[in-house]
VODOMI-861788 format. One record per residue: residue in one letter; z, y, x of N, C-alpha, C in turn. Coordinates in steps of 0.02 Angstrom, whole numbers, padded with zeros to 5 digits, always signed. Atoms other than C-alpha are relative to their C-alpha. Layout:
BEGIN
AZYXZYXZYX ...
END
This chain:
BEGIN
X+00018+00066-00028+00643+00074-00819-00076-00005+00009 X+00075+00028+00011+00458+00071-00862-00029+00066+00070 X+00012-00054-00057+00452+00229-00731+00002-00031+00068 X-00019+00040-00053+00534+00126-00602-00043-00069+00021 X+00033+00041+00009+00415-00004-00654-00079+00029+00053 X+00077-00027-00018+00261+00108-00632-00013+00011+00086 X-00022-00019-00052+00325+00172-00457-00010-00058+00032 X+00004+00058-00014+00341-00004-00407-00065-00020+00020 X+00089+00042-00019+00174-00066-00426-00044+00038+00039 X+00044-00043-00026+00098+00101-00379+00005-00016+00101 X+00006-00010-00035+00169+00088-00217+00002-00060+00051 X+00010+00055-00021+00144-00102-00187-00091-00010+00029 X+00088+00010+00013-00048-00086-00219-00010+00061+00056 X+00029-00021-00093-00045+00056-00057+00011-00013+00044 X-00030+00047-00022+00070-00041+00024-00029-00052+00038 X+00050+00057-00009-00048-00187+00018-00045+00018+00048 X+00034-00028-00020-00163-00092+00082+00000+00029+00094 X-00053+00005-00059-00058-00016+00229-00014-00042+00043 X-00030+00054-00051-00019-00179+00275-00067-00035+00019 X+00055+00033-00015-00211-00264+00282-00020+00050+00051 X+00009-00032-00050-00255-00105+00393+00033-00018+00060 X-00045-00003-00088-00104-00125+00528-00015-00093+00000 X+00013+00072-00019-00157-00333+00531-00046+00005+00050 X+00044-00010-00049-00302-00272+00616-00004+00020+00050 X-00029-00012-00063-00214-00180+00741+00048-00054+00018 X-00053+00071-00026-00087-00339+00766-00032-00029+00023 X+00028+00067-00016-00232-00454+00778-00014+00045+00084 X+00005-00002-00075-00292-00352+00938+00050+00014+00049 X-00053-00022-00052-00149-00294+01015+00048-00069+00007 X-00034+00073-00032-00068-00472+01022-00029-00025+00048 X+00058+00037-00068-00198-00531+01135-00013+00033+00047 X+00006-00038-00048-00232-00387+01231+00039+00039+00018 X-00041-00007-00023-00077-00298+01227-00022+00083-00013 X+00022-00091+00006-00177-00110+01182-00051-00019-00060 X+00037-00033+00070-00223-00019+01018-00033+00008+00021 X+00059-00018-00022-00365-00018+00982-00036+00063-00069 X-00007-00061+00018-00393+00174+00933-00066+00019-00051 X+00032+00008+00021-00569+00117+00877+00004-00018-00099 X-00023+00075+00087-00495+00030+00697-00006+00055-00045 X+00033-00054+00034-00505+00197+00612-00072+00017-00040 X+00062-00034+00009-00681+00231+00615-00038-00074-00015 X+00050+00051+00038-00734+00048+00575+00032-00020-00054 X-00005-00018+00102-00635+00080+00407-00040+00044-00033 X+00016-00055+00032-00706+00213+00369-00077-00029+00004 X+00056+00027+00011-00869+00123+00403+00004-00055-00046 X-00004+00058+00060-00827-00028+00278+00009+00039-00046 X+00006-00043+00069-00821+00117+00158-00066+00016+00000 X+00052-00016+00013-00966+00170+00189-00080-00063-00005 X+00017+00066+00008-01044+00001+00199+00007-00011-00064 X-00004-00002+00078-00984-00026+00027-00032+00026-00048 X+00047-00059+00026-01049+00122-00037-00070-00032+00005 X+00090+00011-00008-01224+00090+00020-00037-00052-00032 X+00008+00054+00017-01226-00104-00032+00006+00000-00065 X+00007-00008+00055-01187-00063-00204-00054+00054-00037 X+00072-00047+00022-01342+00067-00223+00019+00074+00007 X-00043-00087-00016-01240+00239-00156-00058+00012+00025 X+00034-00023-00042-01353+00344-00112+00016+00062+00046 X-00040-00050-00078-01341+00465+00051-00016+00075-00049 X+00022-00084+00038-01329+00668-00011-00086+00031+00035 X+00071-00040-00005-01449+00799+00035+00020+00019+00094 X+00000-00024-00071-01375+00805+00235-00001-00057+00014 X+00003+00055-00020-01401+00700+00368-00079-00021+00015 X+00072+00039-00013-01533+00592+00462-00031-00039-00063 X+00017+00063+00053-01547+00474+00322+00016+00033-00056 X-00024-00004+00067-01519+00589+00188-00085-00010-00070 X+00025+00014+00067-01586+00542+00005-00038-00096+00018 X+00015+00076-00019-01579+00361+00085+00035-00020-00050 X-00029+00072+00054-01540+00203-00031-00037-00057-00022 X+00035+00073-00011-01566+00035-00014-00033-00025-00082 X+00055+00023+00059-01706-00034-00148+00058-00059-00058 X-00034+00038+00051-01555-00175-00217+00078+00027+00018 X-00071-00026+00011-01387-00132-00268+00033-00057-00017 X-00053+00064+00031-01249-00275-00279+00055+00025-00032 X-00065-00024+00053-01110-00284-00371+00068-00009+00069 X-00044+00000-00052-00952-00243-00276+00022-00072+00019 X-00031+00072-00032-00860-00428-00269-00097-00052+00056 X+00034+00027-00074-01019-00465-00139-00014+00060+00044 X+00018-00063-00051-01056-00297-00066+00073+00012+00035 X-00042+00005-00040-00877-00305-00009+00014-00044+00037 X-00007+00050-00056-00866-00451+00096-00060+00037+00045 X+00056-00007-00058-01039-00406+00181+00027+00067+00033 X-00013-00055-00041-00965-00232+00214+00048-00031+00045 X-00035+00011-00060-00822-00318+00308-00026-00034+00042 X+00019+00044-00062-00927-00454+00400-00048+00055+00044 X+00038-00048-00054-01039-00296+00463+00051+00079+00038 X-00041-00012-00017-00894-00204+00499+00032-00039+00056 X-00043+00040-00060-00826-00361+00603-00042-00007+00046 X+00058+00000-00045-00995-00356+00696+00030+00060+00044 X+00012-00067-00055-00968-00160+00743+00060-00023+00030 X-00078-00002-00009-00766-00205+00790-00038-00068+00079 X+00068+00022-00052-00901-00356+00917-00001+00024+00045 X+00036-00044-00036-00990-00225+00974+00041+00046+00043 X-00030-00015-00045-00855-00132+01026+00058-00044+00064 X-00032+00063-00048-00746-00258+01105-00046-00007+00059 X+00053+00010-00059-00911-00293+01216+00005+00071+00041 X+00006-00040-00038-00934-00122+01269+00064+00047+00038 X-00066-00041+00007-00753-00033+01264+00051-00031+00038 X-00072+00053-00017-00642-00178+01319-00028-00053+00049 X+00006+00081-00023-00725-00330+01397-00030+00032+00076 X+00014-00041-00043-00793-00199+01563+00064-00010+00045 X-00054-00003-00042-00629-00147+01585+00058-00066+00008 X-00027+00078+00002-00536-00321+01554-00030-00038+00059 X+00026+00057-00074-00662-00410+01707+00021+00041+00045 X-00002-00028-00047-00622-00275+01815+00082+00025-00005 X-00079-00002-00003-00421-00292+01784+00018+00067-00003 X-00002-00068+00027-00424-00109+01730+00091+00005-00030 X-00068-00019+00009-00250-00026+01696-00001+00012-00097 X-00022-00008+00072-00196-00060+01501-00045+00053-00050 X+00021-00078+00022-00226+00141+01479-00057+00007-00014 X+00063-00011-00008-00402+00145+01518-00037-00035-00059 X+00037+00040+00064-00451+00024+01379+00043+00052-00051 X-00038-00044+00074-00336+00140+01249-00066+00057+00019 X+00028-00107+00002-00439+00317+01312-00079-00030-00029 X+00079-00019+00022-00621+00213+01288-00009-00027-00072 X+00000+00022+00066-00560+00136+01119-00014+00078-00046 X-00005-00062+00026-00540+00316+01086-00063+00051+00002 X+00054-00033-00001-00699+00382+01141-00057-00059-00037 X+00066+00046-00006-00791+00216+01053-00010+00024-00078 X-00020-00031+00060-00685+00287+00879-00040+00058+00006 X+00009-00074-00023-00748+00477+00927-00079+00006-00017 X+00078+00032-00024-00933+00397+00954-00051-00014-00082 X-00019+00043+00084-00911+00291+00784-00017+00050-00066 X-00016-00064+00046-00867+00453+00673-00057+00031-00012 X+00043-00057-00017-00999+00567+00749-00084-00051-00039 X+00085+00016+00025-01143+00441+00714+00023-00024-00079 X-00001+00016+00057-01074+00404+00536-00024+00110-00022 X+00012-00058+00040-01080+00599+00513-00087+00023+00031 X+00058-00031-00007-01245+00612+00600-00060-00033-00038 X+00029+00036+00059-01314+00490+00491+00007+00023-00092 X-00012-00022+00078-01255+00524+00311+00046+00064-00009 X-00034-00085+00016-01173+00727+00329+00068-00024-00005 X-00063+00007+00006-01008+00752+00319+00020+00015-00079 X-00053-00008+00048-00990+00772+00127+00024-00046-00020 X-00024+00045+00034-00886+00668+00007-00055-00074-00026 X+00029+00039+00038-00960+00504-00083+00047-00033-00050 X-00043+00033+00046-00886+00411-00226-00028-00080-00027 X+00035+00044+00051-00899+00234-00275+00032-00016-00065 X+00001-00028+00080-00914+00243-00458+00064-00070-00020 X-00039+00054+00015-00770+00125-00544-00045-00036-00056 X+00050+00035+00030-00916+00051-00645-00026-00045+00032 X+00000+00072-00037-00929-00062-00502+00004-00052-00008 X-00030+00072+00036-00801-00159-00572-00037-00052-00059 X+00042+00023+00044-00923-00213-00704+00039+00002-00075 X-00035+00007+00083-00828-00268-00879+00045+00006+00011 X-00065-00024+00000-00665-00240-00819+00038+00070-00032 X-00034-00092+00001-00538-00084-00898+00028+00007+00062 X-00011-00082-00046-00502+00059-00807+00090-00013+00014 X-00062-00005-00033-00309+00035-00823+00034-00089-00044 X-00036+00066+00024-00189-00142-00866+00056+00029-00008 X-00097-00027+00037+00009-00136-00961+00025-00056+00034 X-00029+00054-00024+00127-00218-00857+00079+00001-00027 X-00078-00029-00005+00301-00217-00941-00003+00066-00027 X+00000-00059+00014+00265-00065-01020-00020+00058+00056 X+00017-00061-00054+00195+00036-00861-00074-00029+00000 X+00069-00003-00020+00007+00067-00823-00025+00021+00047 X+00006+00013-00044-00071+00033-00691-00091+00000-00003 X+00069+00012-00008-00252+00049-00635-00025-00046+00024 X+00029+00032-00032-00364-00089-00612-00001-00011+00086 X-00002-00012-00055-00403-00025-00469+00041-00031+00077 X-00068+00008-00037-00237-00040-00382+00017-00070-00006 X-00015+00074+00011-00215-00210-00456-00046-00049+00049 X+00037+00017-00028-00362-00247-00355+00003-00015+00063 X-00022-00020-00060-00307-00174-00203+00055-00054+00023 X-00038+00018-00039-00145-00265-00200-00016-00081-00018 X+00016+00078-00022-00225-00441-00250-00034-00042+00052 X+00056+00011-00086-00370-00434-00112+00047-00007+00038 X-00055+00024-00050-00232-00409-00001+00055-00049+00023 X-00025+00057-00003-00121-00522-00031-00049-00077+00020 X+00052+00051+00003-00267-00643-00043-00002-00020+00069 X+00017-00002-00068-00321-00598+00127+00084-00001+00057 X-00055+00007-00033-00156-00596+00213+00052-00074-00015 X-00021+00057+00017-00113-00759+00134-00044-00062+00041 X+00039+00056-00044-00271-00855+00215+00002+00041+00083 X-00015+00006-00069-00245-00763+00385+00053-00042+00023 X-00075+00049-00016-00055-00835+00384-00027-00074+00006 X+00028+00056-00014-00137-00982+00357-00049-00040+00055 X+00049+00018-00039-00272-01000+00461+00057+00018+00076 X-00045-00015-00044-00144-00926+00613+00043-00048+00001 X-00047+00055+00004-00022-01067+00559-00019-00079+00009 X+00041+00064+00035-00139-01209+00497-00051-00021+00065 X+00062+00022-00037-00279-01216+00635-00001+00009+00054 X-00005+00012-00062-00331-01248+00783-00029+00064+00059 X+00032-00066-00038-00423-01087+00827+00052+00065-00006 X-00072-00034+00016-00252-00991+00759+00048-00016+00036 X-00057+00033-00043-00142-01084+00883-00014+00017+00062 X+00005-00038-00078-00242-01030+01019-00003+00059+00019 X-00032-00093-00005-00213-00856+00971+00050+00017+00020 X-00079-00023-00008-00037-00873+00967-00002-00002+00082 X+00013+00015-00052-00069-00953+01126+00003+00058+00066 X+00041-00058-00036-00148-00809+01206+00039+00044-00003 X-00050-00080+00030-00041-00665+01128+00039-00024+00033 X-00071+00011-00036+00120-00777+01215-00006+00001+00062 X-00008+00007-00077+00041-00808+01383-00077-00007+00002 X+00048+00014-00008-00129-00788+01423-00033-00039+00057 X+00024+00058-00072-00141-00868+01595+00032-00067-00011 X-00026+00083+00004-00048-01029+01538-00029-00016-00037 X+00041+00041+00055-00163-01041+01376-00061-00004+00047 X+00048-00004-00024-00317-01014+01500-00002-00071+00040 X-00049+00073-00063-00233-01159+01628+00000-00065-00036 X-00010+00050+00044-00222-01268+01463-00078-00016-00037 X+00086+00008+00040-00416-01252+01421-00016+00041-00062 X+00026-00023+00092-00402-01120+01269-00034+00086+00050 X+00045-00058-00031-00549-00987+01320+00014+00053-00049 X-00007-00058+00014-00456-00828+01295-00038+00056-00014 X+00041-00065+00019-00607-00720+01304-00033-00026-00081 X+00024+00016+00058-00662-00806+01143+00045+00017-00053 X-00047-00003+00055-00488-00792+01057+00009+00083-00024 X+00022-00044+00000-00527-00618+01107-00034+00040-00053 X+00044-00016+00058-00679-00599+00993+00017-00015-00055 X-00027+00012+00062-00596-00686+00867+00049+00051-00037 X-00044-00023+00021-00467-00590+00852-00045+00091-00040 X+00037-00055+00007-00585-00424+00859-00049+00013-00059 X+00045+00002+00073-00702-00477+00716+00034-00002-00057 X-00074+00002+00050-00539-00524+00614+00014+00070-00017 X-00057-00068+00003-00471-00367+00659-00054+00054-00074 X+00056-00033+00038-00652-00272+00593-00006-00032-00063 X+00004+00023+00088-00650-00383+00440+00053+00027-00030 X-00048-00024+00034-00494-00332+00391-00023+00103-00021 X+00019-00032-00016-00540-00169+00429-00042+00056-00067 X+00046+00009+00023-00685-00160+00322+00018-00010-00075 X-00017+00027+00072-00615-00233+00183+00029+00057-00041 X-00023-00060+00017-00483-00100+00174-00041+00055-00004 X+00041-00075+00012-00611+00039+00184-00045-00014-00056 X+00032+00004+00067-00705-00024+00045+00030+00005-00062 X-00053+00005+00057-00537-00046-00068+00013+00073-00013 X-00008-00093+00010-00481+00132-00035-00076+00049-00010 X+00049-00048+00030-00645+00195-00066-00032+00008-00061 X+00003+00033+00056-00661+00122-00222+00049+00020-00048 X-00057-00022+00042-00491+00190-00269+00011+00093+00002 X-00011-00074+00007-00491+00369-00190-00069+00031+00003 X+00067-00017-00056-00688+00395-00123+00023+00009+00053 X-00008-00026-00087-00737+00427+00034-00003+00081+00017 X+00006-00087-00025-00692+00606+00104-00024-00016+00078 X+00024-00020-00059-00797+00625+00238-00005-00061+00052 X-00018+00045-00072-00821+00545+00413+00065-00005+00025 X-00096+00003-00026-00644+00567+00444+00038-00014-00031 X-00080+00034+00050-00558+00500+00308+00046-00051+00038 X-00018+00060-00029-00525+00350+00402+00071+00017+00052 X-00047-00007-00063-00400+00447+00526+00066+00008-00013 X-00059-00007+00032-00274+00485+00400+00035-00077+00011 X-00027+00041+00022-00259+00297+00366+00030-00045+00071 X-00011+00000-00055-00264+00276+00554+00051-00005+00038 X-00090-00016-00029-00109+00345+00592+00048-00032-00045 X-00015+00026+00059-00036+00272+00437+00035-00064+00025 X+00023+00060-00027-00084+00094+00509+00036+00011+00073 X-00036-00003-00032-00001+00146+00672+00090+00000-00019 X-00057-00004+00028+00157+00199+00596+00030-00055-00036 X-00034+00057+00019+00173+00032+00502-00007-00055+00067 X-00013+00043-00069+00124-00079+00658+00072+00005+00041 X-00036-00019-00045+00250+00020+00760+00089-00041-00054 X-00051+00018+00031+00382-00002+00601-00001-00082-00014 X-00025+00055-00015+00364-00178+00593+00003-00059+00045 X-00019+00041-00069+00370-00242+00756-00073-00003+00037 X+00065-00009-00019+00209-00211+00874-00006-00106+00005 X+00021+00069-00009+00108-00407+00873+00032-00035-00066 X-00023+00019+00035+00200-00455+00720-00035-00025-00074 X+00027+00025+00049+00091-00515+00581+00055+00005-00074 X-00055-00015+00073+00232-00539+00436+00017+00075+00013 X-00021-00043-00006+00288-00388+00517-00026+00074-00036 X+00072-00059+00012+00132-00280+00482+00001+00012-00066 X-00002-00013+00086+00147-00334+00279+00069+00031-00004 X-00051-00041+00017+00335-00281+00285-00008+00051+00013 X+00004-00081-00010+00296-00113+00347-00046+00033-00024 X+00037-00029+00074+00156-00085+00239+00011+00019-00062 X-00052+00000+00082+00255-00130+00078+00042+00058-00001 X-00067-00050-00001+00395-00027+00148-00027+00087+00011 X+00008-00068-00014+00300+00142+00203-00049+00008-00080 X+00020-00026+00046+00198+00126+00041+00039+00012-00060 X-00048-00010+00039+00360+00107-00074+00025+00067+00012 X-00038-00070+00006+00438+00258+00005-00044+00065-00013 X+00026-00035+00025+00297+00348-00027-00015+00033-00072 X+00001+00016+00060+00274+00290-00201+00082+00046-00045 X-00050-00002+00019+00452+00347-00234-00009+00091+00025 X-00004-00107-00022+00425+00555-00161-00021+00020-00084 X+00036-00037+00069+00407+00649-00337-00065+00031+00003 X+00071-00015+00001+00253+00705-00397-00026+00081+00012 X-00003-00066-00027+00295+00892-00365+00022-00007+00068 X-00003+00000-00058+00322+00856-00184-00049-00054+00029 X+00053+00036-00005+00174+00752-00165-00040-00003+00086 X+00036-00018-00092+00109+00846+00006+00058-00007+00060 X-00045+00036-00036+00287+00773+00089-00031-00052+00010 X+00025+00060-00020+00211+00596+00071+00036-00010+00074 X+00015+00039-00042+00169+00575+00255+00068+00013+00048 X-00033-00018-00012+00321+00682+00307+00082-00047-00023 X-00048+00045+00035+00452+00557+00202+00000-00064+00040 X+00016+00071-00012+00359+00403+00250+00008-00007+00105 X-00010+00005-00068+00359+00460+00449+00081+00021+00010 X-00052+00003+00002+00515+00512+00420+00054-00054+00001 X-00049+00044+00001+00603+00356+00376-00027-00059+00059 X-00012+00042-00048+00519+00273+00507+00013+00011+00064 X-00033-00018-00068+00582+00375+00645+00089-00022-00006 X-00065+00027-00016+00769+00325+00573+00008-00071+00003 X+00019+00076-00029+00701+00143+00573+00009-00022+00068 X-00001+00004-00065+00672+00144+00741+00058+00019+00043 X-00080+00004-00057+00848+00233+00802+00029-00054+00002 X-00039+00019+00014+00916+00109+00730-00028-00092+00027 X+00050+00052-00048+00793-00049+00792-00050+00029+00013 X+00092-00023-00038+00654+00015+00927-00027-00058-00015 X+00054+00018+00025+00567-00151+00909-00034-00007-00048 X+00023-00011+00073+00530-00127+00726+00030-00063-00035 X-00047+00049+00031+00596-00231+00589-00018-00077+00030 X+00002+00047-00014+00518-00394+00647-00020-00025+00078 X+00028-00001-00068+00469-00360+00824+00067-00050+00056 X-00037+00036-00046+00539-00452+00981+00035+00063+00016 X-00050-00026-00032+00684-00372+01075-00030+00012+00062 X+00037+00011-00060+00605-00276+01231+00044-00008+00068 X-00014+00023-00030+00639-00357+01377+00053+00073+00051 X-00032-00039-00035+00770-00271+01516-00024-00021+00070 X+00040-00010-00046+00683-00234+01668+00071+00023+00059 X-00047-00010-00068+00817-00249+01840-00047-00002+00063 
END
């Protein structure tokens, strides 16, 4: 029981995680209708954002190496600022990547290939800046907190407890704010019909940005949680979680918000559940069950039914 216990939480708290990543692909692809291939590499920058804001310093490669900022915060503020400068770069790209081809009624595609070259872009100047080795932020972060909590007789790392409360946290005031407000209604708005919310006075290119800085906060957040829990490997860590974050979008319904936390929960449980001697299955289990997901419903568990085209 206390096994089943441990398993449980373990794979709620990546789960969580999971699911705050693919929000950020929901938030843009409801509105615009295309991944945005970019979301990768501005996690992997809210890790490294993190890192830096708490007093990390850069190795011995790199433009900036044996760089480090003169004050060091404590993580519960160096993680928000990594996601609000994270939701800046997620901005920045939106302006350059998307909003070009969006005035010039550009074909869907074309915004996926330059999200992909803005990701590609993203990577290269994180590795031409601080090298491509590892960093770690230290779990001394946490300040007075222990290292692991007893839940029921299973143990559990801080850490993880961390992971899956932020998240919840944050996926509790998006629902809200999406439900509750008036700048959330004109999202929905937008994601259901963008020329009838435009016709009605709600300025889509704004719900746009909104959605895009959202997306990068989320983003951000998550790359600071997982870096905190596993470090950062490299400029490319971010691509693993990438696909990850696709794979739950897709499994719970593309545009789907609740959808995005059920398929987080659900690809990080079945992971949680692979034994510990088959460990390098993981991604093979977890893509696995969501290819029989999908025979069985293509739009994913919470997704709309796609339309039949005569």
């Amino acid at each position: 029981m206390d096994d089943l216990l441990q398993i449980l939480l373990n794979g709620l708290s990546v789960g969580a995680v999971y699911a705050l990543f693919a929000l950020g692909y929901t938030l843009v692809f409801s509105v615009l209708g295309v991944i945005n291939f970019a979301h990768g590499a501005i996690f992997t920058l809210g890790a490294y954002f993190t890192y830096l804001l708490i007093g990390g310093g850069v190795g011995s490669n790199g433009l900036l190496a044996g760089f480090q900022l003169p004050v060091a915060l404590p993580f519960w503020l160096a993680l928000p600022i990594a996601g609000l400068l994270s939701g800046a770069v997620a901005l920045g790209v939106e302006r350059v990547a998307f909003r070009p081809l969006r005035k010039r009624n550009a074909d869907p595609l074309l915004a996926l290939i330059t999200s992909l070259g803005a990701g590609v872009i993203l990577v290269n100047l994180i590795q031409l800046l601080m090298g491509a080795e590892s960093h770690s932020i230290p779990t001394g972060s946490l300040g007075s907190l222990p290292a692991a909590l007893s839940f029921g007789g299973a143990r559990i790392r801080t850490v993880q407890v961390l992971l899956l409360a932020i998240s919840a946290v944050l996926v509790g005031l998006l629902t809200a704010w999406i439900d509750g407000t008036r700048s959330g209604k004109g999202l929905q708005a937008v994601s259901e019909d963008p020329v009838t919310a435009q016709l009605l006075g709600i300025n889509s290119g704004q719900m746009i940005q909104i959605a895009f800085g959202l997306s990068g906060f989320l983003a951000g957040i998550a790359g600071g949680l997982v870096g905190l829990s596993v470090s950062i490997a490299g400029p490319y860590f971010g691509i693993g979680y990438g696909i990850k974050g696709l794979g739950v979008l897709v499994l719970g319904g593309l545009g789907s918000v609740p959808g995005a936390v059920l398929g987080g929960l659900i690809i990080g449980l079945a992971e949680a559940l692979v034994p510990s001697d088959l460990s390098g299955y993981k991604d093979a289990v977890a893509f696995g069950f969501l290819f029989l997901m999908l025979l069985v419903r293509p739009q994913g568990l919470l997704g709309k039914p796609l339309p039949n085209k005569v």
